[in-house]
N, C-alpha and C positions, 0 to 999 in steps of 0.2 A: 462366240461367247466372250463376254467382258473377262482380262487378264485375271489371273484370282495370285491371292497370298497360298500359302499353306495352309494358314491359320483356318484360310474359307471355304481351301477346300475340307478339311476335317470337318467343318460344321456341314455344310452344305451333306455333305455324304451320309451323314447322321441325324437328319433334320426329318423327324416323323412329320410334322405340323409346323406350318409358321401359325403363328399365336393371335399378332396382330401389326401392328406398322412401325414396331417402337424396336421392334429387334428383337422380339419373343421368340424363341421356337422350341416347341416339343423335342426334346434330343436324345436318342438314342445312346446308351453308353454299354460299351463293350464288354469291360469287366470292371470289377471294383474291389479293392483291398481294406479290409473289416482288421479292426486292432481290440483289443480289451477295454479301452479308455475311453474311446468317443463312440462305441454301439450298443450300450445295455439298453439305453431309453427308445432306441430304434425295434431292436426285437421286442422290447415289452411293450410298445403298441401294435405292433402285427399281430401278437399273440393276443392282446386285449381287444384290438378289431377282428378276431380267425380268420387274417390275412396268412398265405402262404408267402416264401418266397418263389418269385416265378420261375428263374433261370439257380437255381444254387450253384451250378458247374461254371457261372463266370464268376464266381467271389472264390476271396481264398484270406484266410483267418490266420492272425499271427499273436503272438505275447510277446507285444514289446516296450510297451512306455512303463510299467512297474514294476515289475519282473527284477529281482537282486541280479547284482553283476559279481559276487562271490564269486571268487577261484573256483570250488569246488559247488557245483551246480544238483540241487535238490529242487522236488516242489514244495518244501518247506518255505515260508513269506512271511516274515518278521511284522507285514502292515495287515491288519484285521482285510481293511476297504478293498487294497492291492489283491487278497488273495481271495476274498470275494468276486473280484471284477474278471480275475484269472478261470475260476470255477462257473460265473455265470455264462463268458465267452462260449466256454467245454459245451454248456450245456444247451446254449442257444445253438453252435454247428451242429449235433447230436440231433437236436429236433428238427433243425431245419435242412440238414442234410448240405453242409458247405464243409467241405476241408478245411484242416484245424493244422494250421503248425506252433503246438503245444509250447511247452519250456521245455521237455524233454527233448524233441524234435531234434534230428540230425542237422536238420534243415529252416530252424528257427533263427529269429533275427528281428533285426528292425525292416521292419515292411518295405522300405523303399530303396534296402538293399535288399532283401528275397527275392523280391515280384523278378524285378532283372534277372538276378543271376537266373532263375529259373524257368527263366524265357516266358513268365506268363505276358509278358508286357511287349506287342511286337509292334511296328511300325504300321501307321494309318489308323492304328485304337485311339478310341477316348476313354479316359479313363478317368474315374472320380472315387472321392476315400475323403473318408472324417480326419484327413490331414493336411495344413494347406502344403506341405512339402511333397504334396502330391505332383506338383510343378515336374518332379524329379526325373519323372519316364519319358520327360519331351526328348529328353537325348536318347533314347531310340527310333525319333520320329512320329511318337506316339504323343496326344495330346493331353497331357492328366490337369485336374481341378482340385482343390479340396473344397467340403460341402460340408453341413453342418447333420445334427442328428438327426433332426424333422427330415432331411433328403435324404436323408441312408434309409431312412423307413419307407419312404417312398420309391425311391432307387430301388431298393430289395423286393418291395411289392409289384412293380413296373416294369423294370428297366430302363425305366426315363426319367428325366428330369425338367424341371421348366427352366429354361435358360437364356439368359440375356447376353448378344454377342457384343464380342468386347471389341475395340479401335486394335488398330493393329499395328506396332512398333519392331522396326529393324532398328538391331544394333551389330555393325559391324566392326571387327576386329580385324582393321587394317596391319601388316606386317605381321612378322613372327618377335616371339616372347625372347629375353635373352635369357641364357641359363640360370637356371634357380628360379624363374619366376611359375608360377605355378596357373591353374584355371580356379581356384582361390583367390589370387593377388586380383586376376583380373575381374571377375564377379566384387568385388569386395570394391575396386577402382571403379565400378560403373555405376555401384549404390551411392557408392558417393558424392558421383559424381551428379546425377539426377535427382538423388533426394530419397528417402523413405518413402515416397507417396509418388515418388516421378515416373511410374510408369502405372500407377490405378488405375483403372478402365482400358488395359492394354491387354494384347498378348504377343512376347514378344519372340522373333524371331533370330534367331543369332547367327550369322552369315561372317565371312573374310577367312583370310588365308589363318590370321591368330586362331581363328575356332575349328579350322580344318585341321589343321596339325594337332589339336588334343585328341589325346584320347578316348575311349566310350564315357570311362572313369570320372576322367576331369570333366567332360559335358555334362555328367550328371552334376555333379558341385555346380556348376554354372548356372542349369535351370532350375536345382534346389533355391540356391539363394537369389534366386530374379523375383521372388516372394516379397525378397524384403525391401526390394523399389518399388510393391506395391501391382506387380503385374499375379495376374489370376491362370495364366497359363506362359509355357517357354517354351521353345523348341527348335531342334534342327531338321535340315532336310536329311535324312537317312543314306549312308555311302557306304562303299565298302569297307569301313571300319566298323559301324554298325553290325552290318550282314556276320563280317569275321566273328565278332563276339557272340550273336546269338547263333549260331549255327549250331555247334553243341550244345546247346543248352537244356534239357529236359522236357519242356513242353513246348519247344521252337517244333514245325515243320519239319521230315522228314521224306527224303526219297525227292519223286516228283514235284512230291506239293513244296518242298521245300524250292525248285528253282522255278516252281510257277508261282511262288511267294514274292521271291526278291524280280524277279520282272517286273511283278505290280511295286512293290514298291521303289524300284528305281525312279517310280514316276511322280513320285512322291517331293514335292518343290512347287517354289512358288514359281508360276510362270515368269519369262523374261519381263515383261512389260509391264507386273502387276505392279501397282502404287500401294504404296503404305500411308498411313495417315502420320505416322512420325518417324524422323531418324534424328539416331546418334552415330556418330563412330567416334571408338578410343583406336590411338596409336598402340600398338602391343611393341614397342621398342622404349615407349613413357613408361611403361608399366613398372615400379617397382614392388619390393615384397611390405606389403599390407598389413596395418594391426591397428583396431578400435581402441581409439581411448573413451569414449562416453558410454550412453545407455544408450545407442541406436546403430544399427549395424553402420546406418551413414553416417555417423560420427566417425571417421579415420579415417589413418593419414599415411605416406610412408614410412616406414621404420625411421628414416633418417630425418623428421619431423619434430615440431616442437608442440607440445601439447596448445592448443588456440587460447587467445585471449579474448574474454566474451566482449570488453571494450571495444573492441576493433568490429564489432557487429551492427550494423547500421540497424536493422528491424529489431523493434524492440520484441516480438513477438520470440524469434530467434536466440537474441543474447538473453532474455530468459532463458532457451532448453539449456543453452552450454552454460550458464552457471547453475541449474542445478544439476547436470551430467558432473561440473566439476567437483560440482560438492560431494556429488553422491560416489563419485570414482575416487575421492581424499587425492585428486592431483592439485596442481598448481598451473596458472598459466606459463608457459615459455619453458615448462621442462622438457628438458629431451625425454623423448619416448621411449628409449634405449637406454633412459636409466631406471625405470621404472621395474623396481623388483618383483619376484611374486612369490605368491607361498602353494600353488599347483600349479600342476599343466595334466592338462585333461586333452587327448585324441579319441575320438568317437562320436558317434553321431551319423546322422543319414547323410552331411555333406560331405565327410571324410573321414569314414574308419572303414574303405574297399582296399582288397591287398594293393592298390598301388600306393595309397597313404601312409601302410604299414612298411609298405619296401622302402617309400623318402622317409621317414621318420629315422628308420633303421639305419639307414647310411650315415645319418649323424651324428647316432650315438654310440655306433660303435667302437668299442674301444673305453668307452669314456661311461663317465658316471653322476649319477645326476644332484645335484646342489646339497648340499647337506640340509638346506632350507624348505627346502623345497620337496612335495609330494609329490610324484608322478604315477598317472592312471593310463591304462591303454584299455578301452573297452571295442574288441570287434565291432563290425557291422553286422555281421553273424557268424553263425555258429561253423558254417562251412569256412567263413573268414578266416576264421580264429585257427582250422584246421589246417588250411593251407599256409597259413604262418607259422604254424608251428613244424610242417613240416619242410621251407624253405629254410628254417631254423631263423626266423625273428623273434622267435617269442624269444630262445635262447637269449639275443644282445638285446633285448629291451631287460631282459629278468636282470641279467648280467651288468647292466645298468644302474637298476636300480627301480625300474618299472614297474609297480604292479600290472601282470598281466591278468584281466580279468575275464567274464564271459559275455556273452552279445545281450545287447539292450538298449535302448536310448538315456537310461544313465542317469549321467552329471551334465545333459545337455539343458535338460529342465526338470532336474530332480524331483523326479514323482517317488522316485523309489529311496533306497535308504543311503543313495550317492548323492550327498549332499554338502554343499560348502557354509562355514561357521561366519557370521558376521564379522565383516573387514576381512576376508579372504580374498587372494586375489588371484586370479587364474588366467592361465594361458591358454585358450581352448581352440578347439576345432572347429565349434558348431557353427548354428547360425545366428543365433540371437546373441545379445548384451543385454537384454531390458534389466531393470532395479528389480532383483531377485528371481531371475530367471535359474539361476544354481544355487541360490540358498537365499534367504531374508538376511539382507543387508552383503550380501558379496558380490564381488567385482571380476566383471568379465570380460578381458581383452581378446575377440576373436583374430584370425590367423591361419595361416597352411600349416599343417598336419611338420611339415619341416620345420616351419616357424617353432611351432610348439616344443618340436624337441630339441632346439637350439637354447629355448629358455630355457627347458626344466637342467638342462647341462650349465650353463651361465647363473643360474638363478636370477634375471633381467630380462625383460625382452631385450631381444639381437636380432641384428642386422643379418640373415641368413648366407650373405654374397662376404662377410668378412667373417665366419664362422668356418674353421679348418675343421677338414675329416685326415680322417688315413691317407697319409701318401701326399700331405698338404693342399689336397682337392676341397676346390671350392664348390660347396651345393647351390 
């Protein structure tokens, strides 16, 4: 048999039907994670054709794109729409017989931190959701999609979808990262580096000793934001660091099945010999700490960088976006980017509000108190997030801070809900986006690592993270 990618083998293994000679195939999908925001139009055409769902026991229901992030946590919902979309979810699980993790939920959150912690998402799945941040679960070896409404309905009704395979892209991260730099810095250096559209029609694989040494945590940031170079699916090949994490996990494998699980997926890798259709590799010893100044995630630069000047841009098609990125951000060409003030900083979001984000945020600000200029927000990943922090005692030095500590949601990543930023606000955020009003009409969004973030809201500037002192004159 001809050498295979990972990518091919995941497809190949889930491949009900080739379709036709273009790269159709009928595809099997494992399970799928259902939100409030992008399924109402999906159950109201099952329900308007008396379509069942066929598998209910592979989905699993969350509240989290409108959902308040209030301290203190009611089903009360300040948006007529919001608490509508809250109550139709209830009532689509109830009928169709899918588990619901509520607002109330011990266990509620933003979806693409639940699915994980709760081991629904295990290595060798495909997985698809009306999210494109669905990318997220490649770092357990698992292959996720995001899909539009018409496919959730279809998905729900089937369990398949019609699917076109995508070219197949390695990117490896030769050497290891120097301290401080994060799997932030480095996702954030590769969009950059290829473009907002340089990996479309890919799905990319992420390999080198840089990707071995992350974490589950930081893989997951990594194949969240491989989205925004334009790639439809990301992943690693699944190791004992994977395995460690889900072990425990709730709905992971137990007893036997559990070590006739990880056998199968030790095998999990793209053979020696297989070819990929593209490579990059970034040096992870280049890497420095990363912060957008435009409206495009590939817009940014290092911290110790000067804002660009769109003269110096040869395509005219180009030095259009950066002069209206610069109009639209109120910078100026050739400013440092380390002087650029702000008036939030926002950590949360599906790329970085997992208690490891919350432990680097926390070492920076402890002690210390955040700008008098300046708003700071901490919004979980979820609800069990938020619990676990509170009781390693973070929430304590974030409150202590100056931090609102708030409740799990996706927030002020793209304010659906009532976490929203005022025209000419400028934020230092975690998430993944920058677009022109992606946190509010008319506000400015510098993304960055979860450490990034809390060095500004301390500073009131973005800062350099590696000349930012903690306790004991330790450098992050």
């Amino acid at each position: 048999m001809k050498p295979r990618t990972l990518y091919e083998k995941h497809i190949d293994s889930h491949t009900v039907r080739t379709l036709d000679d273009k790269g159709h195939v009928l595809l099997y999908i494992d399970r799928q994670v259902i939100n409030e925001y992008t399924s109402p139009q999906a159950f109201s055409g099952l329900r308007e054709a008396g379509r069942r769902v066929w598998r209910p026991e592979t989905s699993l229901a969350v509240v989290d794109h409108v959902n308040p992030t209030a301290p203190l946590r009611t089903r009360q919902m300040p948006d007529a729409g919001g608490a509508r979309q809250v109550s139709y979810l209830a009532e689509n699980c109830e009928e169709f017989g899918i588990e619901l993790f509520d607002i109330l939920d011990s266990r509620q959150g933003i979806e693409h931190v639940v699915a994980p912690e709760q081991g629904f998402i295990l290595p060798g799945m495909v997985i698809a959701a009306g999210d494109s941040h669905t990318t997220t679960y490649g770092a357990l070896g698992a292959f996720g999609f995001g899909i539009g409404t018409s496919e959730i309905e279809h998905l729900l009704a089937t369990q398949t979808l019609v699917y076109k395979r995508l070219k197949t892209l390695r990117v490896t991260v030769n050497g290891t990262l120097a301290r401080g730099m994060t799997a932030k810095d480095v996702v954030m250096a590769l969009v950059a580096k290829i473009g907002a559209a340089g990996a479309t029609g890919y799905a990319i694989e992420f390999c080198g000793e840089g990707i071995d040494a992350l974490s589950v945590e930081g893989r997951m940031t990594m194949c969240n934001m491989a989205v925004e170079a334009g790639a439809r699916g990301a992943f690693m090949a699944p190791d004992d660091k994977v395995f460690d994490y889900l072990k425990d996990k709730p709905r992971a494998p137990k007893g036997p099945q559990w070590a006739a699980a990880v056998n199968v997926w030790r095998e999990l890798h793209s053979d020696a010999d297989a070819v990929f259709d593209r490579e990059v590799e970034l040096s992870a010893a280049e890497i420095a700490p990363m912060v957008s100044w435009g409206t495009s995630p590939d817009q940014a630069l290092a911290i110790s960088g000067l804002v660009p000047d769109p003269r110096a841009e040869s395509d005219a098609s180009r030095r259009k976006d950066l002069q209206r990125a610069l109009q639209y951000m109120g910078l100026r060409a050739g400013q440092p980017l380390n002087s650029i003030s702000i008036s939030h900083a926002f950590i949360g979001s599906c790329t970085n509000a997992r208690i490891e984000d919350l432990r680097a945020a926390a070492e920076v600000v402890r002690g210390k108190n955040v700008a008098p200029t300046v708003r700071a927000m901490i919004v979980p990943g979820s609800s069990q997030v938020r619990a676990q922090a509170e009781q390693e005692g973070l929430a304590e030095i974030f409150t202590r801070a100056g931090f609102e500590w708030r409740q799990s949601g996706c927030s002020m990543c793209l304010a659906m809900n009532d976490d929203v930023l005022s025209p000419g606000d400028r934020c230092a955020s975690s998430t993944n986006r920058n677009f022109e009003g992606r946190q509010g009409a008319g506000a400015r969004t510098h993304l960055m690592s979860p450490a990034m973030v809390a060095a500004a809201a301390i500073s009131g500037h973005l800062t350099d993270i590696r000349e930012f002192e903690g306790e004991n004159n330790a450098v992050f």
